[in-house]
C-alpha positions in Angstrom: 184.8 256.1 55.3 187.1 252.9 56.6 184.4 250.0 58.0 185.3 246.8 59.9 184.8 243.9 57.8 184.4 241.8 60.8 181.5 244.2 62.4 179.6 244.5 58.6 179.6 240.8 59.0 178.0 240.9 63.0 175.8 243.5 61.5 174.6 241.9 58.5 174.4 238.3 60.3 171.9 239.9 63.1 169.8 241.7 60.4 169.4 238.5 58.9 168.5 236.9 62.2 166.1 239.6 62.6 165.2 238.8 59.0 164.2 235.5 59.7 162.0 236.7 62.5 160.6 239.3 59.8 158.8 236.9 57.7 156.8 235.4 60.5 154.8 238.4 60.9 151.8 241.0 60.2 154.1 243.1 59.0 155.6 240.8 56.3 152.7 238.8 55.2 151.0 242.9 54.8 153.5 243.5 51.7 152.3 242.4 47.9 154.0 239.2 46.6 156.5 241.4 44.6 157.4 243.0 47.2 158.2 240.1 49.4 160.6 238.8 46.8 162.5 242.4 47.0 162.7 242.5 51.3 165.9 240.7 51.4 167.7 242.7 48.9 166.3 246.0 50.4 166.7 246.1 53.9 170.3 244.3 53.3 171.1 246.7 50.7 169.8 249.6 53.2 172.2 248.2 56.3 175.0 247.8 53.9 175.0 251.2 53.4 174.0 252.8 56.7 177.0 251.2 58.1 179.3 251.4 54.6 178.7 255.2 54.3 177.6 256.1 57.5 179.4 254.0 60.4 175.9 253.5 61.8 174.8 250.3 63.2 171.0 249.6 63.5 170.4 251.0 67.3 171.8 254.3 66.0 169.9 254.2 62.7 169.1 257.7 62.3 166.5 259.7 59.5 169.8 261.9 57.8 171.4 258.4 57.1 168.2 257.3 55.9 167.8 260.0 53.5 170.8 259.5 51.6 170.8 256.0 51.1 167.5 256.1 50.4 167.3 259.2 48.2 170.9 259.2 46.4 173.2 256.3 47.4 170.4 253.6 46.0 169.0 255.6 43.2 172.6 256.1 42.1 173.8 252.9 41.6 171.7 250.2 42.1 170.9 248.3 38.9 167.1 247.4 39.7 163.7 248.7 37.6 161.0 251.2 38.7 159.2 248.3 41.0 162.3 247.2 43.0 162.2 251.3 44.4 158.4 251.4 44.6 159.1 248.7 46.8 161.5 250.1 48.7 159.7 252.2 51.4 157.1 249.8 51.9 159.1 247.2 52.8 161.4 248.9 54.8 158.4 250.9 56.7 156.9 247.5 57.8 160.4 246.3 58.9 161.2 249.3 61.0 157.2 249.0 62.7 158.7 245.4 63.4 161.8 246.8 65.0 160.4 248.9 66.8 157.5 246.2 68.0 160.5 244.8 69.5 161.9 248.2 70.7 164.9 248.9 68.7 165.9 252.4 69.1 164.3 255.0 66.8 162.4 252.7 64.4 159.2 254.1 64.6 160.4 257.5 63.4 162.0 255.7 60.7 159.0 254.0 59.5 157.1 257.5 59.3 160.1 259.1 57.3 160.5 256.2 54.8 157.0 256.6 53.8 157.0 260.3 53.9 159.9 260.0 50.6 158.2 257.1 49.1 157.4 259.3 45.7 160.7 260.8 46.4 162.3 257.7 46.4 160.8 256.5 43.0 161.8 259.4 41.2 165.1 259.6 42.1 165.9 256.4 40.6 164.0 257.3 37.6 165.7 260.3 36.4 169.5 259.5 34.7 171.0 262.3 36.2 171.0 260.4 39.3 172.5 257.6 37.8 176.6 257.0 38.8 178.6 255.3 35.6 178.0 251.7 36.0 174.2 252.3 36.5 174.4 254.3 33.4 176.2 252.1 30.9 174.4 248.9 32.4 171.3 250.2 31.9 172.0 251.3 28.2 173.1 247.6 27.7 170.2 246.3 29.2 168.2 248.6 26.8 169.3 246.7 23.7 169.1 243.4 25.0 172.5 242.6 26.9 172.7 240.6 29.6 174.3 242.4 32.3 175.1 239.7 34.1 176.7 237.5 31.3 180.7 239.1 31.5 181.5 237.9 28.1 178.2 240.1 26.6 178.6 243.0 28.3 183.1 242.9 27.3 181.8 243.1 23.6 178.8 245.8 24.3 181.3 248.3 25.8 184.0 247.2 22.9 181.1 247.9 20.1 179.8 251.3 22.1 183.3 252.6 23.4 183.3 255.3 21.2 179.3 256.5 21.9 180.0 256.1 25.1 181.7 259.0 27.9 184.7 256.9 28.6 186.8 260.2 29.7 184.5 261.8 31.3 183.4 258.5 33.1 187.3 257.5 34.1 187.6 261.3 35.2 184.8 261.7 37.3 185.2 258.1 38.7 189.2 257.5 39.4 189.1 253.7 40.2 185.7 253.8 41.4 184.7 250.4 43.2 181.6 249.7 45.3 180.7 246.4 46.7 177.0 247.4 46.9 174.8 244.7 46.0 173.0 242.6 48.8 174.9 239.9 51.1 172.9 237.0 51.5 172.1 235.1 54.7 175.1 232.1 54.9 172.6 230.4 57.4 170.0 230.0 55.3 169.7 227.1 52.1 168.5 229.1 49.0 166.6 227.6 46.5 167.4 227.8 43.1 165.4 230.8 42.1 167.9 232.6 45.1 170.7 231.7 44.4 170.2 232.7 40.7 169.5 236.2 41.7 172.5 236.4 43.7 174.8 235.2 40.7 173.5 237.9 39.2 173.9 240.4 41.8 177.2 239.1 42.1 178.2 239.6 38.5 176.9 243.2 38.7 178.7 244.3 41.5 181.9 243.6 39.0 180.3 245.9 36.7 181.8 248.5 38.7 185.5 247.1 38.0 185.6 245.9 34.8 183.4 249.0 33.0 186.2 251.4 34.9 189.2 249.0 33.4 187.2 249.1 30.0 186.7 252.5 29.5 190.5 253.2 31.1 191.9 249.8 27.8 189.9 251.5 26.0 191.4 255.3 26.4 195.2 253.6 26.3 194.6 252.3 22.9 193.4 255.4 21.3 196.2 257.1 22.2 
């Protein structure tokens, strides 16, 4: 699906607006402290993709759209542990009872659907099979110590685990695959440093994508 890189911006600018207005209430201050550090990245991540995948902007959210973000679009490839999804639909339930506080179309019928896939949700993201190739090799770095977000460790893990690793069916099943999935920060807003460190990071990962596809693909042209 083609998007507007202008209009993502407008969206993503007035979620973060709305964002702002978020924090100050019931709703937020309801949500653990773990979860408050996640609400950014999730209901970002969530418009990225409802717009991204679907062409919908947030008056025409809808439940189907919900579903497959929620259920296969951030289980598959978003590089975050078992708490970041348990997270998930709490957070977004309390932001869609805030929307719809300030009647934004449909958001009470969202809030009631996100926690109606909550265990849904976690499992999905649990089970590998789910998991698109990034995700997968990321997660196997991370599993022996890598640092996924440090470029120079994770060039030498896939040079050292090219050959354990699926690099033809990987290149195969993902031709040039590229996703700029991770969450877009509000430009408005000064981060502190804690922020801004996580968003190096997510920055970093979202290259995972491009340079594990171009390693697996060096990788295949020198073998042959």
């Amino acid at each position: 699906m083609t998007f507007n890189e202008r209009k993502i911006d407008e969206i993503m600018d007035k979620v973060c607006q709305w964002g702002n207005q978020f924090v100050k209430t019931k709703h937020f201050e309801a949500l653990t402290e773990e979860q408050k550090e996640c609400a950014e990245s999730v209901v970002l991540s969530f418009t990225e993709h409802m717009y991204m995948d679907h062409g919908l902007i947030p008056e025409r959210w809808n439940e189907s759209a919900l579903r497959k973000v929620c259920l296969i679009t951030l289980p598959e490839m978003m590089i975050s542990d078992e708490s970041y999804f348990a997270s998930m639909a709490p957070i977004l339930s309390a932001f869609f009872e805030f929307l719809a506080e300030n009647e934004i179309n449909n958001t009470s019928k969202l809030a009631e659907k996100i926690r109606g896939i909550h265990e849904q949700i976690i499992e999905n993201a649990s089970n590998p099979k789910n998991w698109n190739f990034a995700k997968t090799i990321a997660l196997a770095a991370l599993d022996v110590g890598v640092d996924i977000t440090n470029l120079d460790e994770m060039n030498k893990f896939l040079k050292n685990n090219m050959e354990r690793l699926p690099v033809e069916s990987i290149v195969e099943k993902n031709p040039g695959k590229k996703r700029d999935s991770f969450p877009i920060s509000n430009k408005g807003r000064k981060k502190n440093k804690k922020e801004k460190n996580k968003e190096e990071a997510s920055f970093t990962q979202t290259n995972i994508y491009e340079w594990v596809d171009r390693g697996c693909k060096n990788a295949l042209n020198q073998e042959k």
